[in-house]
Every structure is written in structure tokens, then in C-alpha cells.
C-alpha positions as CSV (number, residue, x, y, z in Angstrom):
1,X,46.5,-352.0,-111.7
2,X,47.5,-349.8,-114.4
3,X,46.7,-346.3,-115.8
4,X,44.2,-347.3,-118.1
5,X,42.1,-349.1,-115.4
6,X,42.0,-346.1,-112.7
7,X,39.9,-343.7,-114.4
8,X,36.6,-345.0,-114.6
9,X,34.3,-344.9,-118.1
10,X,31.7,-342.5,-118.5
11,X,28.7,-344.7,-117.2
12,X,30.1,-343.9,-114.0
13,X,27.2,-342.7,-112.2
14,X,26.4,-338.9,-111.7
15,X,26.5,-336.9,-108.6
16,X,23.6,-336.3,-106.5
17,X,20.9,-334.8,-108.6
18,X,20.7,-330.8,-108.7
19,X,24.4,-331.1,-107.6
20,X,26.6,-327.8,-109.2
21,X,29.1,-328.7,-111.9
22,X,32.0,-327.4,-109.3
23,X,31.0,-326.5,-106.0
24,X,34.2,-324.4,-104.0
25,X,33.7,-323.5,-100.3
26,X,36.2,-321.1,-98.0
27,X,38.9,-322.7,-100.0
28,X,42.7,-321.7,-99.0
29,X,45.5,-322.7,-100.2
30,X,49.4,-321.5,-98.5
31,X,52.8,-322.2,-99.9
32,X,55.3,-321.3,-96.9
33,X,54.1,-317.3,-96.1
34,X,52.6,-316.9,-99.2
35,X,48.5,-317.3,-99.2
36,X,48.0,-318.2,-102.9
37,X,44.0,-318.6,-102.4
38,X,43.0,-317.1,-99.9
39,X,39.6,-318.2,-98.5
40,X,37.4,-318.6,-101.8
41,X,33.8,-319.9,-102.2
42,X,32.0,-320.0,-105.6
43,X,29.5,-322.7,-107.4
44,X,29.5,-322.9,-111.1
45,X,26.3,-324.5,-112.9
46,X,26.1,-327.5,-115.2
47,X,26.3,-326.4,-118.7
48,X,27.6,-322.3,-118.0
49,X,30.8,-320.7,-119.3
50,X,32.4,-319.3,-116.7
51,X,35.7,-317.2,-117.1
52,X,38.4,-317.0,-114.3
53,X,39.9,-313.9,-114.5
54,X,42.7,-311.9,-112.8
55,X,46.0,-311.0,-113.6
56,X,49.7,-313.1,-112.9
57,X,49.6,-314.1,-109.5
58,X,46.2,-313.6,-108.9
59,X,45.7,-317.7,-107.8
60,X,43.8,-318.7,-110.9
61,X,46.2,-321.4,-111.5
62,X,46.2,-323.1,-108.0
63,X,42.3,-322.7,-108.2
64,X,42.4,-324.7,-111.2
65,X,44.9,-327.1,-110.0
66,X,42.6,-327.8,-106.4
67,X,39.7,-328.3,-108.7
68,X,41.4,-330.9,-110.6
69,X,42.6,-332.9,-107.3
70,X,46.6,-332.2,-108.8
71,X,47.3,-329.6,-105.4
72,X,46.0,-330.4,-102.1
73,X,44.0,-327.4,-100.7
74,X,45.5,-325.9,-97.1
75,X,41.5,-325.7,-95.9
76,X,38.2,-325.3,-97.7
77,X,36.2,-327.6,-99.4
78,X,36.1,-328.7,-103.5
79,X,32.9,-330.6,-104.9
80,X,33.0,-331.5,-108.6
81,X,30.3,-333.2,-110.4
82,X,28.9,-334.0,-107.1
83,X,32.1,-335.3,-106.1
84,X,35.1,-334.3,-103.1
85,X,37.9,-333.6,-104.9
86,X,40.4,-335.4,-104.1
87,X,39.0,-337.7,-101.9
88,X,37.0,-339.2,-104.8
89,X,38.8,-338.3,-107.6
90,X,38.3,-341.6,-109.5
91,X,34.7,-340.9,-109.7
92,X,35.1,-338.1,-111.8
93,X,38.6,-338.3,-113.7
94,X,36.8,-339.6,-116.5
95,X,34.3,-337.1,-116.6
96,X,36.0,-334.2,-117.1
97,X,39.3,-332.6,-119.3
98,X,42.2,-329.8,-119.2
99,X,43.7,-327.7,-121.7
100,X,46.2,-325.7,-121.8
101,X,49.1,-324.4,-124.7
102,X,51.5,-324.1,-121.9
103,X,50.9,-328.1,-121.3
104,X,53.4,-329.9,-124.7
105,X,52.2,-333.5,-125.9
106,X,55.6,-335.6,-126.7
107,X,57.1,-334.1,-129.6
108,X,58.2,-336.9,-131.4
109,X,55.0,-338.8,-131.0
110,X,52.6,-338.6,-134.1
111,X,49.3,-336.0,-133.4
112,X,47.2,-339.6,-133.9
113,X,49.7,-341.5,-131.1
114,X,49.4,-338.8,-128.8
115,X,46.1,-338.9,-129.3
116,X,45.6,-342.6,-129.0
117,X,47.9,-342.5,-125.5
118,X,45.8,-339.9,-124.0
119,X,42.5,-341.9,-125.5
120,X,44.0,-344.9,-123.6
121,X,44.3,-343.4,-120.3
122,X,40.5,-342.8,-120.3
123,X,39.7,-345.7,-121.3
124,X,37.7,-344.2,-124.7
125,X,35.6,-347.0,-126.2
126,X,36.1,-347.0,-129.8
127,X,38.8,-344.9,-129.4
128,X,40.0,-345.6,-133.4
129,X,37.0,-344.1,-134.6
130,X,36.5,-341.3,-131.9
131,X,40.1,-340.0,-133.2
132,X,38.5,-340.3,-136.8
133,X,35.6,-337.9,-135.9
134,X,37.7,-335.4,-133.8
135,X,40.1,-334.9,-137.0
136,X,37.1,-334.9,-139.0
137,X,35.7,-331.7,-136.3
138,X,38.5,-330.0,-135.7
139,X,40.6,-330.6,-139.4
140,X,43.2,-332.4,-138.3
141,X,43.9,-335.2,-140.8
142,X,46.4,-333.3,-142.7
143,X,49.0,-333.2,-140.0
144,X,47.1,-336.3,-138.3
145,X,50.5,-338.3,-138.9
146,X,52.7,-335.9,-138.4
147,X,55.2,-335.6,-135.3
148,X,53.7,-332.9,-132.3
149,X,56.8,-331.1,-132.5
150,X,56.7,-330.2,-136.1
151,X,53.3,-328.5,-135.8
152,X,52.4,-324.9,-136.0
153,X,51.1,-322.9,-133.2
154,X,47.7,-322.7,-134.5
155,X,48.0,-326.8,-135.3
156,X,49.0,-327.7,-132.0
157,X,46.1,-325.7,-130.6
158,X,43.3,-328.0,-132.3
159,X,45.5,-331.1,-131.3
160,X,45.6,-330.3,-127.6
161,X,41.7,-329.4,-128.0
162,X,41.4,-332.9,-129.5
163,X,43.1,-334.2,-126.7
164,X,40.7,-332.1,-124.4
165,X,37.6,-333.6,-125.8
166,X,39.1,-337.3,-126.7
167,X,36.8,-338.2,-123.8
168,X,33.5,-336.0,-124.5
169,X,34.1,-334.5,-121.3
170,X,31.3,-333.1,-119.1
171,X,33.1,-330.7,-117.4
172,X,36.1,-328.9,-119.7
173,X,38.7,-326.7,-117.7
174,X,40.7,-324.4,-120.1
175,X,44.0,-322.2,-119.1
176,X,44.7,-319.6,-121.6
177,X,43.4,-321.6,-124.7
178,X,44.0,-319.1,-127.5
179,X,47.2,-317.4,-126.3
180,X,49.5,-316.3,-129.2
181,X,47.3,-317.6,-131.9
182,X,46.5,-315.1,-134.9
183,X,42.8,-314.1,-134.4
184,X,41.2,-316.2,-137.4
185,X,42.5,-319.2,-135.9
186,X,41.6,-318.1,-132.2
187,X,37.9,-317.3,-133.5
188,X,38.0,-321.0,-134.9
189,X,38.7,-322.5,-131.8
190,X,36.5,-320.5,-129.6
191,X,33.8,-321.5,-132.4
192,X,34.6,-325.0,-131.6
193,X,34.3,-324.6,-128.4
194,X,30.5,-322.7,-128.5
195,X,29.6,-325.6,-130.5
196,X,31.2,-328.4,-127.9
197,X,29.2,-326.9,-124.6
198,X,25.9,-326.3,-126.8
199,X,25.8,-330.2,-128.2
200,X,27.2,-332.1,-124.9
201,X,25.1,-329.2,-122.4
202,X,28.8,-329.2,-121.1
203,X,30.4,-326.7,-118.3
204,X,33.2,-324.9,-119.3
205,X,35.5,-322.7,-116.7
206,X,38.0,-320.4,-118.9
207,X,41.2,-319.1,-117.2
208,X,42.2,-316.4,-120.1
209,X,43.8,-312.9,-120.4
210,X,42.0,-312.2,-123.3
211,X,39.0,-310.1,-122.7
212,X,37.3,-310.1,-125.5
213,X,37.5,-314.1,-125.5
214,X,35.6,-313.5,-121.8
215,X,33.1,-311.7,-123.4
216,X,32.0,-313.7,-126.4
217,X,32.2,-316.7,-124.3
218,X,31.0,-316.8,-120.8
219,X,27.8,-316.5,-119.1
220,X,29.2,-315.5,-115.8
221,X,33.0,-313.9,-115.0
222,X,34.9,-314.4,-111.5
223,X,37.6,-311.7,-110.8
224,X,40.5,-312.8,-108.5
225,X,43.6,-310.6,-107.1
226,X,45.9,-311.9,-104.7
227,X,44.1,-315.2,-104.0
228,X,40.9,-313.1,-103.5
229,X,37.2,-312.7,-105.4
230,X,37.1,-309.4,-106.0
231,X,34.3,-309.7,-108.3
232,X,31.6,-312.4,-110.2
233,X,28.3,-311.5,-112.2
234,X,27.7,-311.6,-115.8
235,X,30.2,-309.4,-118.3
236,X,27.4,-307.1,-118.8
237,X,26.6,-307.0,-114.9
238,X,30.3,-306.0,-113.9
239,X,30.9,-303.7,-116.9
240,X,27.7,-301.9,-115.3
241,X,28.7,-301.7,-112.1
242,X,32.2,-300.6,-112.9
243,X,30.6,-298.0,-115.6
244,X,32.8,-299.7,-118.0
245,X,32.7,-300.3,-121.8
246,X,34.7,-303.5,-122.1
247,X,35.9,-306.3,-119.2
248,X,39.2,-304.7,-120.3
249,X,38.5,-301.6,-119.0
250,X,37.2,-303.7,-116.0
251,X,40.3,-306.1,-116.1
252,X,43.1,-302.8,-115.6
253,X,40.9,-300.8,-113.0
254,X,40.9,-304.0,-110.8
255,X,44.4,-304.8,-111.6
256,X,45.7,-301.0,-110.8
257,X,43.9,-300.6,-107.8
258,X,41.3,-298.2,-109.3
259,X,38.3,-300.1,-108.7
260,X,36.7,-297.8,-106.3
261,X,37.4,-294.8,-108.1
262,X,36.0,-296.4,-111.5
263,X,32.9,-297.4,-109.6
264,X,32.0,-293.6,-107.7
């Protein structure tokens, strides 16, 4: 069997109905002495932005990476799209994406072979003319032919989110997708990516350190520190409770330790 043939197209059939988008329950995971997640439980509902939020360390990350089925959790349960992750992983490969601008497509590949490999692997019917309409979307064709590693930051950006949506994805996992873009460019992609969840009623969860990113984007927000929810209600919600002005302001107080004192 080869790659092409293990993920499954998208008539795969859905989870049971009313099932949560991602469903995480008392989920741990430990790497030698060190509890990188420590005991989490959240459910995320089909067609909401969430942010993941928390700062380096925090176990956003291996969250991300248990969700996907890539790290095996130590306890705890994942569900996504209805699904146990990983024990039925092939169900709902297909169904869902990752992007990231830490995560390089072969440089010396063309933008449209990269694409076409990664269009391959899921098995993306028409997958000529679904290319077409992504660089079409997301202005691609100028560089379309040219090689990954000769790209700007900004046009590597829109490839790897044309990579992210090569399979219309129903469920859309993001780490960081705007980091060190210029803001016109970052605003163009988070544009993109309003427009994306509102025509495919797709769920997006958004790992970012940028807070303002958090706010224009997300119906909900989870804080984490060291493996741990410290938070999770709407932006407005927690900037309430933590008589804050921005998730910023929010972001610092949890990460200094002066949660409780922001919150008196």
C-alpha cells in the first residue's frame, strides 16, 4: 500500500452525529520527569475558532501534536471528528490539515510540485484544478513556478496555507501562522482565513503568540502554563474577569504569575 492510498477521501463518513470537532479528556502526556500536559480536558465545537494560548513551554505544542495522532498521549483520552486519535487515525487524516511557518516544504521543489505532492498524499480529486483555484484565492500564480526556497516570508506563508487547505479541510490546526510577517501581509492571511471557516463552517484551533491575532480571530481562548488550563472563555469573558484591556495584558499576568493579583 502506498501513501496515497492510506488517507482516506473526504466521503469518508462523519463521526457520530452531535460529536465535538475535538473532544480531549484528562489527557497527560510525560517525557522522562518532565509532565509536558499534565491532565487536560477541553471540547472544541464544529465550526468555532479557538486559540491555544500560553507561553514557551506551556505544552501547546504536544497538545497539538496528541491531537494530530503524531505523539502518543502517557493517559487521557483524544476524540477528533468523532474519531480516537490514534487508534483511528485513517478515518480522519483526510479530514483535517496543519500549518505551521516553522514546518519548510522542499526548497528546491516548485510552489505547484510541492503543492501537487502534498495534493497526492490526500488523495485530492482534481487536484490540477484545485491548485488552479487555491493560486487563484490566495495569489499565488506569480511565484506558482517558482522554487520554495526562493520565496519571501510573506510568499511562503500563502504557499504553506495553500498546502493547509489543498484538501478543504474540516478541521484546520494552525501553530503560529503569522509569525514574522509584516502586518499587511499577516492581516491578509488572517482574512483568508475568516473567509475559509465562514464558507466550509470549518473549526479552526490557533496556537499563536500574537494577541491581537487571538482577538480578531477566535470565539473561544484556552490558556495553558506548564501543561496546565489555567483559563478558557471568550476573549471578552477572560479580559473581564482578569479586569484587563487586551488578552495581552491577560497573556503577561498569567505568564508572571500575577493572575491573582490582577483578578482582586
Amino acid at each position: 500500500m502506498n501513501i496515497v492510498d492510506q488517507v482516506p477521501p473526504k466521503s469518508v463518513a462523519a463521526g457520530p452525529l452531535g460529536s465535538a470537532a475535538i473532544e480531549v479528556a484528562h489527557l497527560t502526556k510525560v517525557y522522562k520527569q518532565t509532565r509536558a500536559v499534565d491532565g487536560i480536558s477541553f471540547s472544541i465545537a464544529r465550526g468555532s475558532i479557538t486559540g491555544l494560548l500560553g507561553g514557551n513551554g506551556a505544552g501547546k505544542t504536544t497538545t497539538i501534536a496528541m491531537i494530530m495522532g503524531l505523539v502518543l498521549p502517557t493517559s487521557g483520552r483524544v476524540q477528533v471528528l468523532g474519531y480516537q486519535m490514534p487508534q483511528q487515525s485513517e478515518r480522519v487524516l483526510g479530514r483535517m490539515n496543519f500549518e505551521s511557518p516553522y514546518v519548510d516544504m522542499p526548497m528546491r521543489l516548485t510552489v505547484r510540485q510541492n503543492l501537487t505532492i502534498f495534493g497526492r498524499l490526500y488523495a485530492v480529486a482534481n487536484l490540477r484544478e484545485r491548485i488552479a483555484q487555491l493560486a487563484d484565492e490566495l495569489d499565488l500564480n506569480e511565484f506558482l513556478d517558482r522554487a520554495n526556497g526562493k520565496l519571501s516570508a510573506g510568499q511562503k506563508t500563502r504557499v504553506a496555507l495553500a498546502k493547509a487547505l489543498i484538501n478543504e479541510p474540516e478541521l484546520l490546526l494552525l501553530d503560529e501562522p503569522t509569525a514574522s510577517l509584516d502586518p499587511d501581509t499577516a492581516d491578509w492571511v488572517r482574512g483568508r482565513l475568516e473567509t475559509y471557516r465562514r464558507t466550509h463552517q470549518a473549526t479552526v484551533l490557533l496556537a499563536s503568540h500574537n494577541m491581537l491575532e487571538v482577538e480578531r480571530l477566535c470565539d473561544r481562548v484556552i490558556i495553558m502554563k506548564r501543561g496546565r488550563i489555567e483559563d478558557d472563555d471568550s476573549p471578552e469573558g477572560i479580559m473581564a474577569r482578569y479586569n484587563r484591556a487586551t488578552l495581552e495584558e491577560v497573556f503577561l499576568d498569567v505568564a508572571r504569575g500575577r493572575v491573582k493579583e490582577a483578578a482582586s
